[in-house]
N, C-alpha and C positions, 0 to 999 in steps of 0.2 A: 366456895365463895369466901369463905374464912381465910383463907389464902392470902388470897385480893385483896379485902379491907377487913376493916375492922367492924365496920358499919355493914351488916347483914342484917336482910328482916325476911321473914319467910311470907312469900306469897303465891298466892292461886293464879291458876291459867286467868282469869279475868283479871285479876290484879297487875299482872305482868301486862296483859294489853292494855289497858289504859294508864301504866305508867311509859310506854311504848307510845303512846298515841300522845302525851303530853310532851315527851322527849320529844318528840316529832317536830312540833310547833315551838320548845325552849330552845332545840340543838339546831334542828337539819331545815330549820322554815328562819328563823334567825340569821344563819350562817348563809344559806342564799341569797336575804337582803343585804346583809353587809358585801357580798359578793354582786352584787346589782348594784348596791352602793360605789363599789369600784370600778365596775365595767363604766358606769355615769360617767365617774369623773375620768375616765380615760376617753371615753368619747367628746366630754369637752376641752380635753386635751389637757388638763390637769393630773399632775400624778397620783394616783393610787394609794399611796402610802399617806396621803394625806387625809384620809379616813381613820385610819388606824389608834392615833390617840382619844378619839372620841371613842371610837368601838371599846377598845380597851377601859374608858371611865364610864362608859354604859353598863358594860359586863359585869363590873366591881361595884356597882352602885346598886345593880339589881341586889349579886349577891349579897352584898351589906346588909342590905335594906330586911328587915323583917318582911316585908314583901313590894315585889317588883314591880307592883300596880301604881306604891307611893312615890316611885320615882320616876314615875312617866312627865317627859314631855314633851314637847312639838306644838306646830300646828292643829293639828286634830285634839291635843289636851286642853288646849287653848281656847281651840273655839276658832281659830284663826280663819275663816272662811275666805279670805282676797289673798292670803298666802298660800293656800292650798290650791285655790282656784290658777294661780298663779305658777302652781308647781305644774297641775294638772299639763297645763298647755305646752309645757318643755317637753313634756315624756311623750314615748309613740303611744298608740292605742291600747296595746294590752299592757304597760306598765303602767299607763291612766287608770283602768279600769282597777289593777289590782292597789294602787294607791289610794283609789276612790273606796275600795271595801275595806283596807285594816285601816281609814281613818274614820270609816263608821264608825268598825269594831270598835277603837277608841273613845268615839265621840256616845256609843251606846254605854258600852262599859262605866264610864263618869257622869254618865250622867242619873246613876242609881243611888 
């Protein structure tokens, strides 16, 4: 691993799965919606690439940020319920439904 980086930390089989299972949700559950993100806007017949600079000041803002919860925003940070409501109705049923659960998550998370 020393190899690799310079940042090594030694950790236990249970350590590795739950830094695996958080990767999971910062990398490969992330990288999906930005990916649904595009597919959207090529369905409305907008290009694709026009995601991209946002994606990009999201990514750098989390990592900035001493943590990526302070730099949440949208609709569901907001509170925004007629804009969500609103999104809801664009999308088919299971991207409704999964829009309806991370703006819980969101709307749960802030409001602690």
């Amino acid at each position: 691993a020393g190899a690799l980086s310079t940042r090594v930390r030694i950790a236990d089989s249970r350590q590795r799965m739950r830094l695996h299972l958080a990767a999971v949700f910062a990398c490969n559950f992330a990288n999906h919606m930005f990916a649904v993100g595009q597919q959207l806007l090529q369905e409305y017949g907008l290009p694709a690439d026009l995601i991209k600079p946002l994606i990009r000041e999201t990514v750098a803002k989390a990592l900035d940020s001493p943590s990526a919860a302070a730099v949440q925003t949208g609709p569901a940070r907001r509170g925004d319920t007629r804009i969500m409501e609103s999104h809801k109705r664009m999308l088919p049923p299971e991207l409704a439904d999964l829009y309806s659960r991370l703006s819980e998550s969101i709307i749960k998370m802030y409001r602690q």
